[in-house]
Biotite code that builds the C-alpha atoms (Angstrom):
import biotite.structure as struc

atoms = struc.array([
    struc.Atom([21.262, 24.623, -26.589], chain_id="A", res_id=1, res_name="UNK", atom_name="CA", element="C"),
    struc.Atom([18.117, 25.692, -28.126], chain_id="A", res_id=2, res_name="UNK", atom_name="CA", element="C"),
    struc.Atom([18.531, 25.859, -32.560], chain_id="A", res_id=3, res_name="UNK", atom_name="CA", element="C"),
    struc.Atom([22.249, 23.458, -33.468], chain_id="A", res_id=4, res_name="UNK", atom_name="CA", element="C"),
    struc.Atom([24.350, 25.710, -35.056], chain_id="A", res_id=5, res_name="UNK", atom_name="CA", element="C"),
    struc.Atom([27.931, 25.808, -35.953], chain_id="A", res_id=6, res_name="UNK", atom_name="CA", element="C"),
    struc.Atom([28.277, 28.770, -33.653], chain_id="A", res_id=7, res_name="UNK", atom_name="CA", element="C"),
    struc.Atom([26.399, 27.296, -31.034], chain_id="A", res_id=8, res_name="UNK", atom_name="CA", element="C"),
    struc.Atom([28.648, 24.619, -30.741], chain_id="A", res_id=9, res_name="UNK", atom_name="CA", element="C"),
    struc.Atom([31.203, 26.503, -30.616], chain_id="A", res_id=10, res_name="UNK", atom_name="CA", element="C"),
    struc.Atom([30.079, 28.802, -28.037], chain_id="A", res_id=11, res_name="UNK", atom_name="CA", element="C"),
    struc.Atom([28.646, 25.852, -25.493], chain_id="A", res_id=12, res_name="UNK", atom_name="CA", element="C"),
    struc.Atom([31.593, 23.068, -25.921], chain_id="A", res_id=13, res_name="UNK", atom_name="CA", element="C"),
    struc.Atom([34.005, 25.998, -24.582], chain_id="A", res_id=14, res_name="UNK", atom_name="CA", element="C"),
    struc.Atom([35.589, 25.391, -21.009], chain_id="A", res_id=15, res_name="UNK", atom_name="CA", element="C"),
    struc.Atom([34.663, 21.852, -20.893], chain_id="A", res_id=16, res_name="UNK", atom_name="CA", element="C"),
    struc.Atom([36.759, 18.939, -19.077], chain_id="A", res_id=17, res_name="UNK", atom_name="CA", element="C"),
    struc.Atom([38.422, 17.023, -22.031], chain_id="A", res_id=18, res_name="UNK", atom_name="CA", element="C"),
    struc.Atom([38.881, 13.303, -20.893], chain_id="A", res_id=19, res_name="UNK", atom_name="CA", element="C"),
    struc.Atom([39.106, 9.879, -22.513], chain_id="A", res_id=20, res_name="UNK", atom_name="CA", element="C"),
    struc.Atom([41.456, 10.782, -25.306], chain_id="A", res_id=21, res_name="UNK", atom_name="CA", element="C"),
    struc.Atom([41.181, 6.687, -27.198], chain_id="A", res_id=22, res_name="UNK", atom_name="CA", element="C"),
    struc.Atom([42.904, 5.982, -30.206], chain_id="A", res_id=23, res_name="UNK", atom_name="CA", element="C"),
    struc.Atom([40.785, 3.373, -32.500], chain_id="A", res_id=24, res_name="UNK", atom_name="CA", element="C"),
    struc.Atom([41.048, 1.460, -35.599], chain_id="A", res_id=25, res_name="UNK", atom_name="CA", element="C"),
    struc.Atom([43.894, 2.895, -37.477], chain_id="A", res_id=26, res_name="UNK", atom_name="CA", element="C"),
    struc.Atom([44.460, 6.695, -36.695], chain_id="A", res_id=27, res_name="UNK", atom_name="CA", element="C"),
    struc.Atom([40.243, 6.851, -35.374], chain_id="A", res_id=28, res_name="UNK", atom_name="CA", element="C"),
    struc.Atom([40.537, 8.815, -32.152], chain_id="A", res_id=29, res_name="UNK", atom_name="CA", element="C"),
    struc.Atom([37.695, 9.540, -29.885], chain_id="A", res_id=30, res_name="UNK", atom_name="CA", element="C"),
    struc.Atom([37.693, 12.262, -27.153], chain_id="A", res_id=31, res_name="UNK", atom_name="CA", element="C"),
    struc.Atom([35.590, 12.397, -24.217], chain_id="A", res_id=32, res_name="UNK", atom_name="CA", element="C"),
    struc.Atom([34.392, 16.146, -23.103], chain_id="A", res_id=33, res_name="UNK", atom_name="CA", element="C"),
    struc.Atom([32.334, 17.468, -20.095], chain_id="A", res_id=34, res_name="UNK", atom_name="CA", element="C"),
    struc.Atom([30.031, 15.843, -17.612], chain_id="A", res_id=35, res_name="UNK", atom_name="CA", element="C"),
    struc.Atom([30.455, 11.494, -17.345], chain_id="A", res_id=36, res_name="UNK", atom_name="CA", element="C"),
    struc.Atom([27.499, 9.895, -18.445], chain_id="A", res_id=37, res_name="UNK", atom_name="CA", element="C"),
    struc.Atom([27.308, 6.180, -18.049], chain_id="A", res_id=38, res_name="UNK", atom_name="CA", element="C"),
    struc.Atom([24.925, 4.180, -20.133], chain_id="A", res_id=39, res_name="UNK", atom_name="CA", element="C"),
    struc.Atom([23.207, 1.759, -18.342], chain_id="A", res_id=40, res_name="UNK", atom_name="CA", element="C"),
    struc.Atom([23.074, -0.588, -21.001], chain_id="A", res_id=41, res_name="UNK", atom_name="CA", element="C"),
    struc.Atom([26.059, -1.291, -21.564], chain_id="A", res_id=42, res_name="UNK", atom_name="CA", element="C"),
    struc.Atom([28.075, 0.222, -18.510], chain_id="A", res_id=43, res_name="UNK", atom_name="CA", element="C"),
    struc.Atom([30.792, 1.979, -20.645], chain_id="A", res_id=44, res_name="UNK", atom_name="CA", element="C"),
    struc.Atom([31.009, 6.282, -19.607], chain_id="A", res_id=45, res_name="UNK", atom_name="CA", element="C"),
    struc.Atom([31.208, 8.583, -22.311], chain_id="A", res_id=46, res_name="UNK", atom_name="CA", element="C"),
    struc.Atom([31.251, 12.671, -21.705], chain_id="A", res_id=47, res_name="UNK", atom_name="CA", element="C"),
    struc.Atom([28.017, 14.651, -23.255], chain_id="A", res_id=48, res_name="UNK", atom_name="CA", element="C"),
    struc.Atom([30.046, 15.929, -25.666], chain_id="A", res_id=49, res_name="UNK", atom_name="CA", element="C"),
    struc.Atom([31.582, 13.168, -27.616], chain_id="A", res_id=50, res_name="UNK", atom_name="CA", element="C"),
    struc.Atom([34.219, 13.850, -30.319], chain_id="A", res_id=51, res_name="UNK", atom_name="CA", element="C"),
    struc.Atom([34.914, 10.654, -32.982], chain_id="A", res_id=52, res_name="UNK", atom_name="CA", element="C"),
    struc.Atom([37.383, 11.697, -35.748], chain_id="A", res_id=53, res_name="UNK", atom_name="CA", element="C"),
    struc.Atom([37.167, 9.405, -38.177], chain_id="A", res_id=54, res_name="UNK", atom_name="CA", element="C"),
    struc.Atom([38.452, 9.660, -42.030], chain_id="A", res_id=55, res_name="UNK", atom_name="CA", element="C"),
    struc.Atom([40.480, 12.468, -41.164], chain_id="A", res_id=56, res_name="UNK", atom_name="CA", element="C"),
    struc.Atom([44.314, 13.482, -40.480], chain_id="A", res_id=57, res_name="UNK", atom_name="CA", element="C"),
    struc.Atom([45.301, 15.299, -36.807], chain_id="A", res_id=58, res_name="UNK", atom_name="CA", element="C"),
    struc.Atom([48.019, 16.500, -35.038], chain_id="A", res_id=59, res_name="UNK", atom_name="CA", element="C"),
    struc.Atom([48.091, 17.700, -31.367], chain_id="A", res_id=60, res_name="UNK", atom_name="CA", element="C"),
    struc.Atom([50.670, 20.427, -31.019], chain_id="A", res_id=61, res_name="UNK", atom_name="CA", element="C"),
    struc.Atom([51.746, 21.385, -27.569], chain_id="A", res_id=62, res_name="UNK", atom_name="CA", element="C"),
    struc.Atom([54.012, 24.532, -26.381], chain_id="A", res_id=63, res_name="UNK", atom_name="CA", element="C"),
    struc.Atom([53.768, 25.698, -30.094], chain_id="A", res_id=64, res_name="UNK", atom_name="CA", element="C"),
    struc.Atom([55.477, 22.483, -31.691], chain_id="A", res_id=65, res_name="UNK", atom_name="CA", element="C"),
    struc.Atom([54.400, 19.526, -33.489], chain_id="A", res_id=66, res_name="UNK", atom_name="CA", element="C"),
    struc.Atom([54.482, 16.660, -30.465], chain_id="A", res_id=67, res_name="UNK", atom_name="CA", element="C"),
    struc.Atom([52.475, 14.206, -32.718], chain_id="A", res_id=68, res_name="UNK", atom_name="CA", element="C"),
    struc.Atom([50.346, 12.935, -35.726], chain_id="A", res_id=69, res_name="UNK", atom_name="CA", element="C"),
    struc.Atom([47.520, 10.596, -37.087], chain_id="A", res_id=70, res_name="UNK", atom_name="CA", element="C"),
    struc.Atom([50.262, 8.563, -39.087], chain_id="A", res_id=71, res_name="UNK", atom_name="CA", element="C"),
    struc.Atom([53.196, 8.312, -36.492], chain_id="A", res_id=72, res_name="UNK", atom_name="CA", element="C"),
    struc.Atom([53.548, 5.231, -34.605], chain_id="A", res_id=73, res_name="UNK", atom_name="CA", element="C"),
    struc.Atom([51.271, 3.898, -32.907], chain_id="A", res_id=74, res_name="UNK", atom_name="CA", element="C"),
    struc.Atom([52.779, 3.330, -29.779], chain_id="A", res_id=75, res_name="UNK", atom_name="CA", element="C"),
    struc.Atom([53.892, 6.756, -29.493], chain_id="A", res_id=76, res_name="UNK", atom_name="CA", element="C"),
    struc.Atom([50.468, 8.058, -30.414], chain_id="A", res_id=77, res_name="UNK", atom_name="CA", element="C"),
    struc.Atom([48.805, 5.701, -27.428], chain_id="A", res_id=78, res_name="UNK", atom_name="CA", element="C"),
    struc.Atom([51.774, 6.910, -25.301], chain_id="A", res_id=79, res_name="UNK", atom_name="CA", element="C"),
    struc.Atom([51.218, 10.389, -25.956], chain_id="A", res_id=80, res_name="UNK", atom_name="CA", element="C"),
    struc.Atom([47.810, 10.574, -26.218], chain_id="A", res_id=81, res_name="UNK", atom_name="CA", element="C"),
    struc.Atom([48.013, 8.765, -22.268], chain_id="A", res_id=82, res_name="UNK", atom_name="CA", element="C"),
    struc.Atom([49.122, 12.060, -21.031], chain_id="A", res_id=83, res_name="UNK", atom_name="CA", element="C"),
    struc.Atom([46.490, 14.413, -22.317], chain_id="A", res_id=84, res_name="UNK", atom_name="CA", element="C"),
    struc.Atom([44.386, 13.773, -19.459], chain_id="A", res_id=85, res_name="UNK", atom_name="CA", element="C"),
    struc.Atom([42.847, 16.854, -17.123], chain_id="A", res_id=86, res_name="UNK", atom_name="CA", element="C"),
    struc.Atom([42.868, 19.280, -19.899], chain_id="A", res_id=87, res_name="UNK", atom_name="CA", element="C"),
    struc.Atom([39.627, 21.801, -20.501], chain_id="A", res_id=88, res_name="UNK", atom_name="CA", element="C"),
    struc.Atom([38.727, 22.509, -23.866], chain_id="A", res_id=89, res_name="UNK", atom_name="CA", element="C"),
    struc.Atom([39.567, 26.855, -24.328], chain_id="A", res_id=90, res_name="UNK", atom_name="CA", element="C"),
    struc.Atom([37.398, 26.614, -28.042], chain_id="A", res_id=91, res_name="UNK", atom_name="CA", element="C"),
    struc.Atom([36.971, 25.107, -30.867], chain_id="A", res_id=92, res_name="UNK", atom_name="CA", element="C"),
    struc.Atom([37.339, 26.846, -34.822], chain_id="A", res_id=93, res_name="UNK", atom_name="CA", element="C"),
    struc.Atom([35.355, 24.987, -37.390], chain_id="A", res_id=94, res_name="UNK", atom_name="CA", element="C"),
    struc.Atom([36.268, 26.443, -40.624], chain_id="A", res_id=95, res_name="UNK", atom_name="CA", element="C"),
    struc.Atom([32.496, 26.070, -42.568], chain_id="A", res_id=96, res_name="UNK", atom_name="CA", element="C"),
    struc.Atom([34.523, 25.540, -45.918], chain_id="A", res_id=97, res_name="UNK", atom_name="CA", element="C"),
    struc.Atom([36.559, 22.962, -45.911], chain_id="A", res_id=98, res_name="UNK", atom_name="CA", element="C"),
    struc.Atom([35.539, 21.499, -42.227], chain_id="A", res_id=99, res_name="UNK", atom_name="CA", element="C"),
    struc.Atom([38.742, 21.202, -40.967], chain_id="A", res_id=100, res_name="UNK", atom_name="CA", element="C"),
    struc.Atom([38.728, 22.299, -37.095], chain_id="A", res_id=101, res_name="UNK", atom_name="CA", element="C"),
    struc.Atom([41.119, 23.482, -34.391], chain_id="A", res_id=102, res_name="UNK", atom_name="CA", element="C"),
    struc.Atom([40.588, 22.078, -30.787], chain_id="A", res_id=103, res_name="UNK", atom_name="CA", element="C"),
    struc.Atom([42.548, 24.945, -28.234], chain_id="A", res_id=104, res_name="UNK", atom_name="CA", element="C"),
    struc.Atom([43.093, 23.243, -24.507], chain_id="A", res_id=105, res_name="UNK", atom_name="CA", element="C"),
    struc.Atom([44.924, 24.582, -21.952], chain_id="A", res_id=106, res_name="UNK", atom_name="CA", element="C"),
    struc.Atom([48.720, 23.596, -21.274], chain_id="A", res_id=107, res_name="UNK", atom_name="CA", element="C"),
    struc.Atom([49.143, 24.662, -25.009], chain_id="A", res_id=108, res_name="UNK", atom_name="CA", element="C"),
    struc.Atom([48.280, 21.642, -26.239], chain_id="A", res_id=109, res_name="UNK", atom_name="CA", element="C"),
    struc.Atom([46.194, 21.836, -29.602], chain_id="A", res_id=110, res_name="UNK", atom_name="CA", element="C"),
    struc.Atom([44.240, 19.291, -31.771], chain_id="A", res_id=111, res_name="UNK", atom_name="CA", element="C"),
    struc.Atom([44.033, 20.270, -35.956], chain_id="A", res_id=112, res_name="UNK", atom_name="CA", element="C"),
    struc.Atom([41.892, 18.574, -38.015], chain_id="A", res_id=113, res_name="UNK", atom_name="CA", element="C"),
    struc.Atom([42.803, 18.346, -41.883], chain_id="A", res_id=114, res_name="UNK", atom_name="CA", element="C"),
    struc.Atom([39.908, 16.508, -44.006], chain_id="A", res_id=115, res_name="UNK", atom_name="CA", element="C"),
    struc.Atom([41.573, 14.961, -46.949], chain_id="A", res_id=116, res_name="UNK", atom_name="CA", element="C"),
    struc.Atom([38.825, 12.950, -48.199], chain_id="A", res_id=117, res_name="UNK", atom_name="CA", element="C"),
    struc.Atom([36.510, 14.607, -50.680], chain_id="A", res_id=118, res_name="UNK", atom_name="CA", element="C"),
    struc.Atom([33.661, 11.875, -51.440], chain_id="A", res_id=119, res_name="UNK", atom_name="CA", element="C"),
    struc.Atom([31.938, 9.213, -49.191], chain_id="A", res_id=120, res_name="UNK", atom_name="CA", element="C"),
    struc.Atom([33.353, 8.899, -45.494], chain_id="A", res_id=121, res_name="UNK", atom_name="CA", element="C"),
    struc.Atom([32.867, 11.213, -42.972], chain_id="A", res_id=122, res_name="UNK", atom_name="CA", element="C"),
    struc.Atom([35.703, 13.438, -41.517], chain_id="A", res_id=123, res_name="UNK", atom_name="CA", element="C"),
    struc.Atom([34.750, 13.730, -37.840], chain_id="A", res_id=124, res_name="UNK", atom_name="CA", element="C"),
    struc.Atom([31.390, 13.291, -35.360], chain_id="A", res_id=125, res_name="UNK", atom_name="CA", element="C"),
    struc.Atom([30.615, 15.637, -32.639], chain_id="A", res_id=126, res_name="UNK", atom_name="CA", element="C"),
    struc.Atom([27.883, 14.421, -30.202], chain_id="A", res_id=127, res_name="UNK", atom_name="CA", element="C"),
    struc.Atom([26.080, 16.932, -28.375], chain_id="A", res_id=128, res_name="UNK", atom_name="CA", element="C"),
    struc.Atom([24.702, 16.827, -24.935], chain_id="A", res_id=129, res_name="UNK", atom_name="CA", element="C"),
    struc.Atom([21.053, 17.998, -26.971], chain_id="A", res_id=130, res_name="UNK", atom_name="CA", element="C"),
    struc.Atom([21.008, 13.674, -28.513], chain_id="A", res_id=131, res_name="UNK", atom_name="CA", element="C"),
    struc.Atom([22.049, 15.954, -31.799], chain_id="A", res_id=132, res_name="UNK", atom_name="CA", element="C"),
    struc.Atom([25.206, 15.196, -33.831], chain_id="A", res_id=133, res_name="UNK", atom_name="CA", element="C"),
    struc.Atom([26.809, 16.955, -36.253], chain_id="A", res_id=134, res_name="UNK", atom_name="CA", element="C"),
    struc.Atom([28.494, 15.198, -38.666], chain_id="A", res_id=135, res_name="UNK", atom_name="CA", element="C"),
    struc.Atom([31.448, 16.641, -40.984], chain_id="A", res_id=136, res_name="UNK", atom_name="CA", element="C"),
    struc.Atom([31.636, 15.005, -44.311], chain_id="A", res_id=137, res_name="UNK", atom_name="CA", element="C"),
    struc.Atom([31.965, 13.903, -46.794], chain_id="A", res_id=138, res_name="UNK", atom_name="CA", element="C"),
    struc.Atom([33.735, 16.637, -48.909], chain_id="A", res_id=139, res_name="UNK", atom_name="CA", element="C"),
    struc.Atom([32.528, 19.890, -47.623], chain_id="A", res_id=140, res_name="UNK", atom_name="CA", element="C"),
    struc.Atom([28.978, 19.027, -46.878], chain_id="A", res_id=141, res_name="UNK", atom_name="CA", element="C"),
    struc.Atom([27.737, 18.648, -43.381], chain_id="A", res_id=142, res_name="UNK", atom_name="CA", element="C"),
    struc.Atom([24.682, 17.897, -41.653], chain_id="A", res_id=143, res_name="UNK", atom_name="CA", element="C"),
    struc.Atom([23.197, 17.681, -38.333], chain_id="A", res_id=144, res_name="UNK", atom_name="CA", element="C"),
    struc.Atom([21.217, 14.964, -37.360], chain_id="A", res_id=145, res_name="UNK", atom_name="CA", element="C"),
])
């Protein structure tokens, strides 16, 4: 990935592994995507696409109905969450306005993100396999960095 774009993010996270669905503090997820990369330091494996959602509400659809959400309970959400393992990323739609994004995997299974925040926190973190990250938030502004 030569310039970090939007679109080039788009194109390049396409048809990669998704793995390590983790739920974090609160509704926090992070989701794992691509090759496994272990840092040495401190032995943990992370994919070279790393997805952190942060100050943001989600809901994974699957066969075209809600199946679960960033304020349900949380052990359904670990529970659910469990299963989504083996999946491959089909594409990802960033909408450059208001930053909200929709995550496509196979098995019909699909990830919305709805920023609801408009001033200090981020909404979501996508590390790239380039050491880039682009970061969504706060409010409509993004960056990459």
């Amino acid at each position: 990935m030569n310039k970090l774009t939007i679109n080039s993010i788009e194109k390049n996270i396409a048809g990669k592994d998704a793995w390590g669905f983790k739920l974090g503090i609160g509704s926090f997820m992070t989701i794992d995507l691509g090759e496994k990369i272990l840092n040495e330091r401190n032995g943990v494996v992370y994919g070279e696409w790393h997805l952190w959602i942060q100050c943001c509400a989600w809901r994974i659809d699957k066969n075209k109905k809600m199946w679960i959400g960033s304020e349900d309970n949380r052990e359904s959400i670990i529970n659910k969450i469990n299963l989504l393992s083996n999946l491959q990323l089909q594409r990802l739609q960033i909408n450059r306005y208001n930053l909200s994004a929709t995550l496509y995997f196979t098995d019909e299974i699909i990830l919305r993100l709805f920023p609801f925040i408009t001033e200090e926190y981020e909404h979501w973190v996508l590390f790239t396999p380039s050491n880039k990250v682009l970061i969504a938030g706060p409010g409509n502004n993004y960056s990459f960095r």
